[in-house]
HTML snippet that shows the backbone in 3Dmol.js (N, CA, C, O; Angstrom):
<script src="https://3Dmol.org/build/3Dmol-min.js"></script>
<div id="view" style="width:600px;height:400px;position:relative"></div>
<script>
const pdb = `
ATOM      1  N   UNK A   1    -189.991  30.574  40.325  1.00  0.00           N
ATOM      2  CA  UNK A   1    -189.237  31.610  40.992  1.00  0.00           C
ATOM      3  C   UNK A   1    -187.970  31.873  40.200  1.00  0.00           C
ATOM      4  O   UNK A   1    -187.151  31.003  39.906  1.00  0.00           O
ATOM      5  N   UNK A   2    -187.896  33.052  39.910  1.00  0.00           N
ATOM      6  CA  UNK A   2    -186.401  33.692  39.318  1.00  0.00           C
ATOM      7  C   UNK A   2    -185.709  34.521  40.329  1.00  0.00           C
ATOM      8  O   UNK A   2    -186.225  35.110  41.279  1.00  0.00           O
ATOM      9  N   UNK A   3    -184.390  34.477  39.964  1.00  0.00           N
ATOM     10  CA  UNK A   3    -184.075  35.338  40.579  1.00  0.00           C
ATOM     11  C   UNK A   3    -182.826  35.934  39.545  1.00  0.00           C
ATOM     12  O   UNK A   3    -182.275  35.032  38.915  1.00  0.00           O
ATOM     13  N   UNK A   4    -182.360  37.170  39.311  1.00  0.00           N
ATOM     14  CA  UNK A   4    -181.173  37.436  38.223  1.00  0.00           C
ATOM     15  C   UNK A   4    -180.594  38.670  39.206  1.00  0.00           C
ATOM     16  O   UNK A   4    -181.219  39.249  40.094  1.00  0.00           O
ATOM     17  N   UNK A   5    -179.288  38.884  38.801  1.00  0.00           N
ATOM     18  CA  UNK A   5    -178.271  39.627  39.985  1.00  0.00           C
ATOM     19  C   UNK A   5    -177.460  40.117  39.297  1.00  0.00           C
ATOM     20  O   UNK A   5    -177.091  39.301  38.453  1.00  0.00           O
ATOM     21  N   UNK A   6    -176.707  41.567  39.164  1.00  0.00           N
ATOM     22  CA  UNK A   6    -176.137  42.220  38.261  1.00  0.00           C
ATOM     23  C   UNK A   6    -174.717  42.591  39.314  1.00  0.00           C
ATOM     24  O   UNK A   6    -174.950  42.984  40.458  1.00  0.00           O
ATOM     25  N   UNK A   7    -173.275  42.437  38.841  1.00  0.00           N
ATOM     26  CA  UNK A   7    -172.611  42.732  39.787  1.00  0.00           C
ATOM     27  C   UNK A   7    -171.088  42.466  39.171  1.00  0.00           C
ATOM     28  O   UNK A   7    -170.976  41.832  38.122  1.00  0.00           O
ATOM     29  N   UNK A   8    -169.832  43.021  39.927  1.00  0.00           N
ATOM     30  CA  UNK A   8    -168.607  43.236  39.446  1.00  0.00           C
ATOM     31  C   UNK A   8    -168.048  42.039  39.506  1.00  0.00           C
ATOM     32  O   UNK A   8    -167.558  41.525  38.500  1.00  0.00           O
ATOM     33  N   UNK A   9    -168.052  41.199  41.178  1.00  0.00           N
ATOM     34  CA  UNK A   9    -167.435  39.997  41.361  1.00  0.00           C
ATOM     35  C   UNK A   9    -168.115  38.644  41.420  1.00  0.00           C
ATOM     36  O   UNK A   9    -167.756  37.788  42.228  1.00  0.00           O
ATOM     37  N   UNK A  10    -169.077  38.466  40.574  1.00  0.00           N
ATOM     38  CA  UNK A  10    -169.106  36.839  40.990  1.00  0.00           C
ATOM     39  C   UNK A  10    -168.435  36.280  40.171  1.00  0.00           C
ATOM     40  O   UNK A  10    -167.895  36.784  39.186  1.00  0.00           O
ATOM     41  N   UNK A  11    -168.414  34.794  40.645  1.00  0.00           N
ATOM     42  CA  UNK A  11    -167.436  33.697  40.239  1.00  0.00           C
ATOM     43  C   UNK A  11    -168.471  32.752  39.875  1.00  0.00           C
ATOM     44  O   UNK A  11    -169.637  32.951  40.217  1.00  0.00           O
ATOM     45  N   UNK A  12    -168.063  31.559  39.086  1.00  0.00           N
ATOM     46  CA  UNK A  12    -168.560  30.167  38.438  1.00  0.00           C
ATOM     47  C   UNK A  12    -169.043  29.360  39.539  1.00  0.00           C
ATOM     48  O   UNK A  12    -170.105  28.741  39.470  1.00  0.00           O
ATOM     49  N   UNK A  13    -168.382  29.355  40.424  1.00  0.00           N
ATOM     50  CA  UNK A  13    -168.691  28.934  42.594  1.00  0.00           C
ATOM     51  C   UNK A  13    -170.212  29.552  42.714  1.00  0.00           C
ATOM     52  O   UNK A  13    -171.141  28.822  43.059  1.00  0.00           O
ATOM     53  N   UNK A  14    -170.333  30.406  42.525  1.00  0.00           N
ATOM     54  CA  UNK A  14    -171.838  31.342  42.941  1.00  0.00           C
ATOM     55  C   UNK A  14    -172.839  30.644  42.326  1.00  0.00           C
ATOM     56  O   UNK A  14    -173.930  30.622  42.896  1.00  0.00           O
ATOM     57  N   UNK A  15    -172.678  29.941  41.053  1.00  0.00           N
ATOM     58  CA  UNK A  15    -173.736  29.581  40.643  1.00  0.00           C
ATOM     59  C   UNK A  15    -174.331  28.126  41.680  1.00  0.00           C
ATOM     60  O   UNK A  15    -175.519  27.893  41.905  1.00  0.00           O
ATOM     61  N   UNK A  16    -173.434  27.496  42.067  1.00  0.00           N
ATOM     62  CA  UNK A  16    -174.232  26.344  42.705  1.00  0.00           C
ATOM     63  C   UNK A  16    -174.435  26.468  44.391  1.00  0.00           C
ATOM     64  O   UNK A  16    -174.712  25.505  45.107  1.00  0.00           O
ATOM     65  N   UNK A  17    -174.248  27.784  44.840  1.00  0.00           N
ATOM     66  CA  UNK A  17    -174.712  27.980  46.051  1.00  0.00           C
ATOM     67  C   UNK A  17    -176.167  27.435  46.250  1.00  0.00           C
ATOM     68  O   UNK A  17    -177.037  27.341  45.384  1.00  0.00           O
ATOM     69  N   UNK A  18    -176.241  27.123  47.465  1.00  0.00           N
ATOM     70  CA  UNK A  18    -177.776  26.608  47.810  1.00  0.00           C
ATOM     71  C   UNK A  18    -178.445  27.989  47.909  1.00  0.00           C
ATOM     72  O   UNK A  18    -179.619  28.172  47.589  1.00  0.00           O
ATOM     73  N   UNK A  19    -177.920  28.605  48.206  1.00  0.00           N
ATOM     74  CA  UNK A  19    -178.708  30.477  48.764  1.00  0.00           C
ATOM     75  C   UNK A  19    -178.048  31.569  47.510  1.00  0.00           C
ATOM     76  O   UNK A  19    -177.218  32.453  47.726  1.00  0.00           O
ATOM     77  N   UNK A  20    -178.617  31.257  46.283  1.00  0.00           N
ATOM     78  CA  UNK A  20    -178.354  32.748  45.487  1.00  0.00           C
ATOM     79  C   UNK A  20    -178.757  33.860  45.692  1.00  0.00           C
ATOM     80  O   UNK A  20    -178.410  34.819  45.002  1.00  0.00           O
ATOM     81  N   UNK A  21    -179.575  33.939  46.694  1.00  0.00           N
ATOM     82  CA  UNK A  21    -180.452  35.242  47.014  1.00  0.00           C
ATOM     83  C   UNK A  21    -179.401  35.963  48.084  1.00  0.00           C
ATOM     84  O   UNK A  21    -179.345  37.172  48.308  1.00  0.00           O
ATOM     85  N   UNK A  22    -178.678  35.049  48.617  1.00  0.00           N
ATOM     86  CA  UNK A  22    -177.525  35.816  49.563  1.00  0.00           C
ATOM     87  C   UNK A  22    -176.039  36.078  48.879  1.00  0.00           C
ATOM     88  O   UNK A  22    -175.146  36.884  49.139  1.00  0.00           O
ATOM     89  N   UNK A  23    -176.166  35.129  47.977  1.00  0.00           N
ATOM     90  CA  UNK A  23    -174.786  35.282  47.235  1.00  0.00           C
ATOM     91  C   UNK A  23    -175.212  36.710  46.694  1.00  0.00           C
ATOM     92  O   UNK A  23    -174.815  37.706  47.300  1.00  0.00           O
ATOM     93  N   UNK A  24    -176.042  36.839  45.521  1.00  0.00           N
ATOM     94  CA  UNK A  24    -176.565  37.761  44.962  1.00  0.00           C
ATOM     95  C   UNK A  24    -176.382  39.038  45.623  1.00  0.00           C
ATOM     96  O   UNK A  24    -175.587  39.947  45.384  1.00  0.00           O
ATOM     97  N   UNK A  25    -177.422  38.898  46.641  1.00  0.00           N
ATOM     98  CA  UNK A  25    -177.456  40.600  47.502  1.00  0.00           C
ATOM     99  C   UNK A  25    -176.189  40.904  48.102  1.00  0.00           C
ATOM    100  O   UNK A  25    -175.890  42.045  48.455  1.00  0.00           O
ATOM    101  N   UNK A  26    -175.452  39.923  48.223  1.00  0.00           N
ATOM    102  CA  UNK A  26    -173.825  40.496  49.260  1.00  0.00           C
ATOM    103  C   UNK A  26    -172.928  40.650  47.588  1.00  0.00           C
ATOM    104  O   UNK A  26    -172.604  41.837  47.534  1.00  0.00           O
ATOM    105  N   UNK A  27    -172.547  40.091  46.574  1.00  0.00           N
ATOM    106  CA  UNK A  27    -171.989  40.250  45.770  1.00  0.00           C
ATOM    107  C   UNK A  27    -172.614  41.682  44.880  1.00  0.00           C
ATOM    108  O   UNK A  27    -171.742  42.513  44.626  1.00  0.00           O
ATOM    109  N   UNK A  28    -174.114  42.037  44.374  1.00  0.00           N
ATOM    110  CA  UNK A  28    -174.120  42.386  43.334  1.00  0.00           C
ATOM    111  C   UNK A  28    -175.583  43.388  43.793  1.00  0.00           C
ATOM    112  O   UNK A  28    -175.762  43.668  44.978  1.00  0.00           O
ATOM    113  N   UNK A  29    -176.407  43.787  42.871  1.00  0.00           N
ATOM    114  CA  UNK A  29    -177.790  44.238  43.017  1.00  0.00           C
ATOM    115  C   UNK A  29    -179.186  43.483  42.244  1.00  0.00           C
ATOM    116  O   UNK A  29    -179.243  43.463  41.015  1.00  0.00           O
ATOM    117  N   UNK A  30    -180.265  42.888  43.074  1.00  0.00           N
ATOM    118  CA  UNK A  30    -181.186  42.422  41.893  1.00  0.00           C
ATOM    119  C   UNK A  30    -181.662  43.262  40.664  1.00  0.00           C
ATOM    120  O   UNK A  30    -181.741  44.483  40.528  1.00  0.00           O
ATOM    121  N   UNK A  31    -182.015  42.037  39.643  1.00  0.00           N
ATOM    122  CA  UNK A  31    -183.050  42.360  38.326  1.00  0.00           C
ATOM    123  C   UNK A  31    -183.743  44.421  39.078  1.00  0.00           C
ATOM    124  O   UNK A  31    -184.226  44.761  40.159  1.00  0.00           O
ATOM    125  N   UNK A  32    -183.461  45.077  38.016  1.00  0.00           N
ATOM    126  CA  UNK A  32    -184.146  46.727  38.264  1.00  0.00           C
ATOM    127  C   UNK A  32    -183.121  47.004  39.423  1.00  0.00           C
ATOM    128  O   UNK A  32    -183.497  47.990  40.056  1.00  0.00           O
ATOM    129  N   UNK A  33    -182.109  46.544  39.852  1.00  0.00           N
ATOM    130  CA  UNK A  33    -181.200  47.683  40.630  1.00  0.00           C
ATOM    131  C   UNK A  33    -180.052  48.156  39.748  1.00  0.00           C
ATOM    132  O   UNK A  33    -179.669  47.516  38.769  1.00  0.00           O
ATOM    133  N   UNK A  34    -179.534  49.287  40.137  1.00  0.00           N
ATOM    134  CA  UNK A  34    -178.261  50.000  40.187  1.00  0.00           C
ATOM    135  C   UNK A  34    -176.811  49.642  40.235  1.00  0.00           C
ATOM    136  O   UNK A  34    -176.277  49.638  41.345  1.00  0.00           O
ATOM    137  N   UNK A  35    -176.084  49.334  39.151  1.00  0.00           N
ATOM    138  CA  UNK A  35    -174.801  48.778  39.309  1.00  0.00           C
ATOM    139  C   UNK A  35    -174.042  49.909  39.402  1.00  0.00           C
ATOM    140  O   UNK A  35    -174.158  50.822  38.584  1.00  0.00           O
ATOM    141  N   UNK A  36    -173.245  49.940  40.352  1.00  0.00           N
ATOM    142  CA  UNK A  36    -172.372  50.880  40.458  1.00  0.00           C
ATOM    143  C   UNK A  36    -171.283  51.614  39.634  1.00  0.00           C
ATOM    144  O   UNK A  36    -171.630  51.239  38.514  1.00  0.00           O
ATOM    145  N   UNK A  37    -170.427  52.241  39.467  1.00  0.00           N
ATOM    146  CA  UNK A  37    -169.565  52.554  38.452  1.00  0.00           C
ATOM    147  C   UNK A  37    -168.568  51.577  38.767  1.00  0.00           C
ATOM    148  O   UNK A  37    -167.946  51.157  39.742  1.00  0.00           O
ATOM    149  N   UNK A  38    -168.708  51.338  37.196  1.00  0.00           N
ATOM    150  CA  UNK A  38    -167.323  49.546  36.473  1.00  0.00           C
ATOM    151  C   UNK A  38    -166.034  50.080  36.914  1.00  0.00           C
ATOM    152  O   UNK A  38    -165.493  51.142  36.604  1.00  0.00           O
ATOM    153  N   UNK A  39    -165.632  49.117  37.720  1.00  0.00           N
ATOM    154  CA  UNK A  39    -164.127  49.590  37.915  1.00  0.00           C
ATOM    155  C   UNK A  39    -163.273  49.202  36.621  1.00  0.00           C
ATOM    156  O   UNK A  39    -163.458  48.412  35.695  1.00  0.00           O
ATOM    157  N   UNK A  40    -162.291  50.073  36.949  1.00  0.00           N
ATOM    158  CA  UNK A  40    -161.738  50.150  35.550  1.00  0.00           C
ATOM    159  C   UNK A  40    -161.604  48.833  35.122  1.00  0.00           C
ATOM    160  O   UNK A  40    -161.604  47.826  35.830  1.00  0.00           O
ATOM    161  N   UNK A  41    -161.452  48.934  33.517  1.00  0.00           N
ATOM    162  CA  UNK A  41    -161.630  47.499  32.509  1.00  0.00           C
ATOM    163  C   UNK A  41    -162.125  46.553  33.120  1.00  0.00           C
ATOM    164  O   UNK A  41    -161.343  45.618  33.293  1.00  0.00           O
ATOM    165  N   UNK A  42    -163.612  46.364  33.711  1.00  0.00           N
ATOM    166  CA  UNK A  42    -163.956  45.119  34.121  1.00  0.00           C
ATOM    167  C   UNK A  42    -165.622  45.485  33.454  1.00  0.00           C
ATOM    168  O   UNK A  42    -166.205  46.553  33.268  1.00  0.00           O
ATOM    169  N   UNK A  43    -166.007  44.068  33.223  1.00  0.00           N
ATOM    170  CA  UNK A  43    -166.921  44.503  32.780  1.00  0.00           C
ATOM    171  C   UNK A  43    -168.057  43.200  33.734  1.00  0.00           C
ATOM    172  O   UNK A  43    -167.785  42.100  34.214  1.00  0.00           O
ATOM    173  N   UNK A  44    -169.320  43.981  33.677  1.00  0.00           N
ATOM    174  CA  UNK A  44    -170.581  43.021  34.593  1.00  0.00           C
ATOM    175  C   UNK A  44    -170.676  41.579  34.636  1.00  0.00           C
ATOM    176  O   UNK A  44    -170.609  40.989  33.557  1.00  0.00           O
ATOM    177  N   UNK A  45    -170.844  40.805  35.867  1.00  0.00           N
ATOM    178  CA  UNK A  45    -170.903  39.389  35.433  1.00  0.00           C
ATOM    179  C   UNK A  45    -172.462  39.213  36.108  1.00  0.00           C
ATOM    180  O   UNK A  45    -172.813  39.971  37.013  1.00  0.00           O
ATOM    181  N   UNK A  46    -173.267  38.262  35.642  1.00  0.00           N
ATOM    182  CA  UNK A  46    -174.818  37.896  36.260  1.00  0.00           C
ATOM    183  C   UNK A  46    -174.435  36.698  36.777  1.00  0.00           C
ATOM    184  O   UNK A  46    -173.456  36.020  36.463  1.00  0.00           O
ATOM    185  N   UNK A  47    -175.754  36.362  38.058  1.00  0.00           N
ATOM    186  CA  UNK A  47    -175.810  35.319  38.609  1.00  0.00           C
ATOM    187  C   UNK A  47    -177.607  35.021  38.497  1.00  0.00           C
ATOM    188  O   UNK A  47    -178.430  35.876  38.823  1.00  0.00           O
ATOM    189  N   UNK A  48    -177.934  33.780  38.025  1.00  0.00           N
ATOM    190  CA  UNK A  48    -179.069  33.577  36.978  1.00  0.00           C
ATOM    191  C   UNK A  48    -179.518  32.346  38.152  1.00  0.00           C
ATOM    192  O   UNK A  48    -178.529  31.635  38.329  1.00  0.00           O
ATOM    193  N   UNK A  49    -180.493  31.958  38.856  1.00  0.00           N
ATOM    194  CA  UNK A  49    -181.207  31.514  39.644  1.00  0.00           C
ATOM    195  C   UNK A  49    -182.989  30.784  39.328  1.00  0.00           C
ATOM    196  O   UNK A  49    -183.915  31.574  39.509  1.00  0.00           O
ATOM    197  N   UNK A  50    -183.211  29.872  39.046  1.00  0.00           N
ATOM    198  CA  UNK A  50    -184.496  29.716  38.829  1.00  0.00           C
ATOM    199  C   UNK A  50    -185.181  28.101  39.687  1.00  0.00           C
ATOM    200  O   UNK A  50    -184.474  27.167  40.066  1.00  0.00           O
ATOM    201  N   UNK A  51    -186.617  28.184  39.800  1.00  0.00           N
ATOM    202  CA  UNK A  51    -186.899  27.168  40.123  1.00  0.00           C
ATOM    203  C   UNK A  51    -188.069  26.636  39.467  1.00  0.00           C
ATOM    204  O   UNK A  51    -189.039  27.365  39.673  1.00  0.00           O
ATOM    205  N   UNK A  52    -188.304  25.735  38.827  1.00  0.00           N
ATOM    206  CA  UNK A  52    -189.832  25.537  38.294  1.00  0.00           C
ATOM    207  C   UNK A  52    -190.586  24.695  39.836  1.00  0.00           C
ATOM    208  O   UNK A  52    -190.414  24.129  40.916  1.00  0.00           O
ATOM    209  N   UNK A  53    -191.642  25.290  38.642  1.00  0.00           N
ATOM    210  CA  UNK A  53    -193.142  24.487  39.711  1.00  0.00           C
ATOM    211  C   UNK A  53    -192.780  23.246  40.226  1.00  0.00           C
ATOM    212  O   UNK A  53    -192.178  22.635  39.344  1.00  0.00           O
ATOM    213  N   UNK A  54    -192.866  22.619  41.203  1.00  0.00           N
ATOM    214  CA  UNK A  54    -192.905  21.052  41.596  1.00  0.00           C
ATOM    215  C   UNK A  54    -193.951  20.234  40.732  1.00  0.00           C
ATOM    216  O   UNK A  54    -193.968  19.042  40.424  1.00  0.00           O
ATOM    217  N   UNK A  55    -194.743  21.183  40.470  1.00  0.00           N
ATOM    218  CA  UNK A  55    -195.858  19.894  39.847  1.00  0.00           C
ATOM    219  C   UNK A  55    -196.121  20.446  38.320  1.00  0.00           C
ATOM    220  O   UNK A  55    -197.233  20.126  37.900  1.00  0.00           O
ATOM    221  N   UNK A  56    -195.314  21.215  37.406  1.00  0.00           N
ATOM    222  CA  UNK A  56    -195.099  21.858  36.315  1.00  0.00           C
ATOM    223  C   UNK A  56    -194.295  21.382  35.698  1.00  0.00           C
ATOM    224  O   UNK A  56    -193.707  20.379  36.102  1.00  0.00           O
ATOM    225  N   UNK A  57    -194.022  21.958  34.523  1.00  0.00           N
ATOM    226  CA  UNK A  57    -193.342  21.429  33.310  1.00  0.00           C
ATOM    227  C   UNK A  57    -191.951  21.601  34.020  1.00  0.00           C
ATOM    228  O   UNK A  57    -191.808  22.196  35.089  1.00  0.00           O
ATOM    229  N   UNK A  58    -190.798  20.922  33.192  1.00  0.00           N
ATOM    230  CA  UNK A  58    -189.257  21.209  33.182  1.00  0.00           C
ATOM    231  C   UNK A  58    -189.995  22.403  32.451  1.00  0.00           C
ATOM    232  O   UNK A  58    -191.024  22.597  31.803  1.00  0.00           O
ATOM    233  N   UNK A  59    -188.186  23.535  33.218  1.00  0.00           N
ATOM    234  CA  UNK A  59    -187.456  24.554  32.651  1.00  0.00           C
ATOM    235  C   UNK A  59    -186.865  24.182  31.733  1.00  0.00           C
ATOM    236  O   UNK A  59    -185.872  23.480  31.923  1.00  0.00           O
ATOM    237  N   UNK A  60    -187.352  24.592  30.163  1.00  0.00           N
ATOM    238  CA  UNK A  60    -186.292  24.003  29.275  1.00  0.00           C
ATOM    239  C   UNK A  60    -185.111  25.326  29.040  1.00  0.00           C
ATOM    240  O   UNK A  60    -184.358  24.827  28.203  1.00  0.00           O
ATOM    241  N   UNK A  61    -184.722  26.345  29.260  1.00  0.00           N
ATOM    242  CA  UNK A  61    -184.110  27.465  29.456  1.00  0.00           C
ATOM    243  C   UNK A  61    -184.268  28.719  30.913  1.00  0.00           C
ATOM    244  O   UNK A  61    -185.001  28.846  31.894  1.00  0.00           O
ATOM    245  N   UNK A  62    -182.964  29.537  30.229  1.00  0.00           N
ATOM    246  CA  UNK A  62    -183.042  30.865  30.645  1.00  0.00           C
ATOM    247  C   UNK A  62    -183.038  31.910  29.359  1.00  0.00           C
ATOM    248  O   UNK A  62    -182.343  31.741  28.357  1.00  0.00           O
ATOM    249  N   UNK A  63    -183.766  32.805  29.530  1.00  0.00           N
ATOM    250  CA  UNK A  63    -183.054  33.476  28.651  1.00  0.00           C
ATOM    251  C   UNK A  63    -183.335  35.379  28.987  1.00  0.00           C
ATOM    252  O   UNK A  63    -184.242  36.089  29.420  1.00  0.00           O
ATOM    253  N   UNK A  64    -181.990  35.540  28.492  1.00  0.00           N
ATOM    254  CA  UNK A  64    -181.945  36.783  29.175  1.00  0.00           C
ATOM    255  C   UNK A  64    -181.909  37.896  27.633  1.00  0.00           C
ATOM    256  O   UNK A  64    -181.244  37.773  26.604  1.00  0.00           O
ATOM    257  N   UNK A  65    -183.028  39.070  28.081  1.00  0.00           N
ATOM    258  CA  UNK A  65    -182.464  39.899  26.739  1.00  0.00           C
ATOM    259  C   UNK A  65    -182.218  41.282  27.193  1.00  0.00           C
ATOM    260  O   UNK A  65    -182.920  42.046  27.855  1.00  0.00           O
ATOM    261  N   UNK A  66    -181.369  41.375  26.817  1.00  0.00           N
ATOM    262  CA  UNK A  66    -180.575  42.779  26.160  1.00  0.00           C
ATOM    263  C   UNK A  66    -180.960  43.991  25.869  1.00  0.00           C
ATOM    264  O   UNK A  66    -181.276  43.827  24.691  1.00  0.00           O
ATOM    265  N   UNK A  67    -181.150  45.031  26.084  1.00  0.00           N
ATOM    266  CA  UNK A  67    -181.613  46.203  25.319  1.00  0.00           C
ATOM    267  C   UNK A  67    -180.464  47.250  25.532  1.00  0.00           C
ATOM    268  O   UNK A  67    -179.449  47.248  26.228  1.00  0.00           O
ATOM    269  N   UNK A  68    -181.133  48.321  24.488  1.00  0.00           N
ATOM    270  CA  UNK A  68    -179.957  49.675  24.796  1.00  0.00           C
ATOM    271  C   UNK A  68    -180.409  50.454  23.170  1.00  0.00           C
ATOM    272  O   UNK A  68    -180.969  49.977  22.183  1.00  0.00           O
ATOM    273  N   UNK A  69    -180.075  51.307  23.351  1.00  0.00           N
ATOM    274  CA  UNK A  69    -179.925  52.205  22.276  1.00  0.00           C
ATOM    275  C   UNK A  69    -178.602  52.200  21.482  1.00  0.00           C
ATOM    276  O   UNK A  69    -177.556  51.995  22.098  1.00  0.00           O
ATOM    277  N   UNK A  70    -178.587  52.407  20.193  1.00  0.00           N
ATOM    278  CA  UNK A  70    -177.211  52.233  19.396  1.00  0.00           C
ATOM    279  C   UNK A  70    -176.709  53.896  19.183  1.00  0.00           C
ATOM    280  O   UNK A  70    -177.247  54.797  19.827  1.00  0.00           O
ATOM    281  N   UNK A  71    -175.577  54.156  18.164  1.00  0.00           N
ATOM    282  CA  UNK A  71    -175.094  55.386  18.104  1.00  0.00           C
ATOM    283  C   UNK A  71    -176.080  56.711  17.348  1.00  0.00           C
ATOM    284  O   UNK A  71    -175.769  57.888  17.162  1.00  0.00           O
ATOM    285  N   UNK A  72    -177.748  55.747  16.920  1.00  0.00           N
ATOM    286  CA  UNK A  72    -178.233  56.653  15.840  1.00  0.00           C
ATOM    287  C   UNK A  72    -179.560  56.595  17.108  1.00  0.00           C
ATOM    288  O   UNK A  72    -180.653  56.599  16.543  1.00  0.00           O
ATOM    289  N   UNK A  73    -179.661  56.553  18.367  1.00  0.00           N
ATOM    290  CA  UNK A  73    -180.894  56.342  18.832  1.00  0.00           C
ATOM    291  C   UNK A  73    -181.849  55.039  18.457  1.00  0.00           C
ATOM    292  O   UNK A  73    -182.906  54.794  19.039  1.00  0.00           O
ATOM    293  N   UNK A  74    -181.405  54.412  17.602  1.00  0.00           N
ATOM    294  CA  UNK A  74    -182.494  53.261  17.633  1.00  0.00           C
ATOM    295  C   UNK A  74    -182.008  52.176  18.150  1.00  0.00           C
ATOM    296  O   UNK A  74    -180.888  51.667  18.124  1.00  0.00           O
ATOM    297  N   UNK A  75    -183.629  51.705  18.926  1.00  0.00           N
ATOM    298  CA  UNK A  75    -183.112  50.136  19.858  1.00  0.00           C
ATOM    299  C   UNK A  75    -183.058  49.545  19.469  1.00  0.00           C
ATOM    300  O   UNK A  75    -183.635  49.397  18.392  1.00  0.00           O
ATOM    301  N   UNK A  76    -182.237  48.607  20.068  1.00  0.00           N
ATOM    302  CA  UNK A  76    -181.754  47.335  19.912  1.00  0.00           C
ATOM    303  C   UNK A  76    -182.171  46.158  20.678  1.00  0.00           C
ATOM    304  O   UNK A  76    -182.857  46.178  21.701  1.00  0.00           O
ATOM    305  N   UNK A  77    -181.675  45.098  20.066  1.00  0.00           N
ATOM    306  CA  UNK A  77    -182.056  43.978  21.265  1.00  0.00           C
ATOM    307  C   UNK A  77    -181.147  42.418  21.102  1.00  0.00           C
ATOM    308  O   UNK A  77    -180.795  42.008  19.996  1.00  0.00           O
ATOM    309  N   UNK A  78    -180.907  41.801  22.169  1.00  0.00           N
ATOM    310  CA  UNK A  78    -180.202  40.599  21.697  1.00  0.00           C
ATOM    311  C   UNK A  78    -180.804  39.531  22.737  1.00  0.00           C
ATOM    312  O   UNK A  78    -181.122  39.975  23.840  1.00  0.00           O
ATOM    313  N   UNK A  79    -180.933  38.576  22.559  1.00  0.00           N
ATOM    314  CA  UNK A  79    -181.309  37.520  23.386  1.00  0.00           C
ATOM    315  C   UNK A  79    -180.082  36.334  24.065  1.00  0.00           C
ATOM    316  O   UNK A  79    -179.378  35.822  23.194  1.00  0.00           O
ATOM    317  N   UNK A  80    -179.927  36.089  24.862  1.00  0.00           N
ATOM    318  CA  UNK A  80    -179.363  34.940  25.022  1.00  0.00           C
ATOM    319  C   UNK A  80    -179.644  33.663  25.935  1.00  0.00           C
ATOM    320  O   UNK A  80    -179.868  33.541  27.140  1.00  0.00           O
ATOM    321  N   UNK A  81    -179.570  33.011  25.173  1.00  0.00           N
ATOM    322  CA  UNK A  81    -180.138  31.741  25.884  1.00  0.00           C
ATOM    323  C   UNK A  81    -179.231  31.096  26.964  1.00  0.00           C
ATOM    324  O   UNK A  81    -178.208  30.594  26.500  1.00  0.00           O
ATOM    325  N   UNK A  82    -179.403  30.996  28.416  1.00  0.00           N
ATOM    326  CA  UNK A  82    -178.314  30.683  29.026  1.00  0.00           C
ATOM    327  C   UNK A  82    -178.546  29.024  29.584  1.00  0.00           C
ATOM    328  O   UNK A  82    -177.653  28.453  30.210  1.00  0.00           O
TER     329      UNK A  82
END
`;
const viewer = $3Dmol.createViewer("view");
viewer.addModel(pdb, "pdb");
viewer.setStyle({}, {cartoon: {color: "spectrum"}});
viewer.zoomTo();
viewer.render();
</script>
């Protein structure tokens, strides 16, 4: 189970909530929602949530990637391992 959350105010606190799915939806919008317009000079913070299988391998990562178009139209991409 994943869960990833796009949003203006979370804090370093959010990450060890027992309930990210409530932190998440009251702070921010899930993975494919709509962030609202950035208030001035602030820029997006994520809240990154996962659980492996009980009877599955360790999670050895997260990793989140990046896309967007640059100033000439061609994509881009960056990865980061969280």
């Amino acid at each position: 189970t994943v869960r990833f959350f796009g949003g203006w105010d979370f804090e370093p606190a959010d990450a060890q909530s027992r309930n990210p799915g409530a932190v998440g939806y009251s702070k921010g919008v899930p993975m494919g929602g709509d962030l609202t317009t950035a208030p001035e000079g602030r820029a997006p913070t994520f809240l990154v949530a996962a659980l492996r299988d009980p009877i599955g391998a360790n999670l050895d990562r997260y990793q989140i990637v990046k896309g967007w178009l640059d100033e000439n139209g061609e994509t881009r991409e960056e990865v980061y391992d969280v």
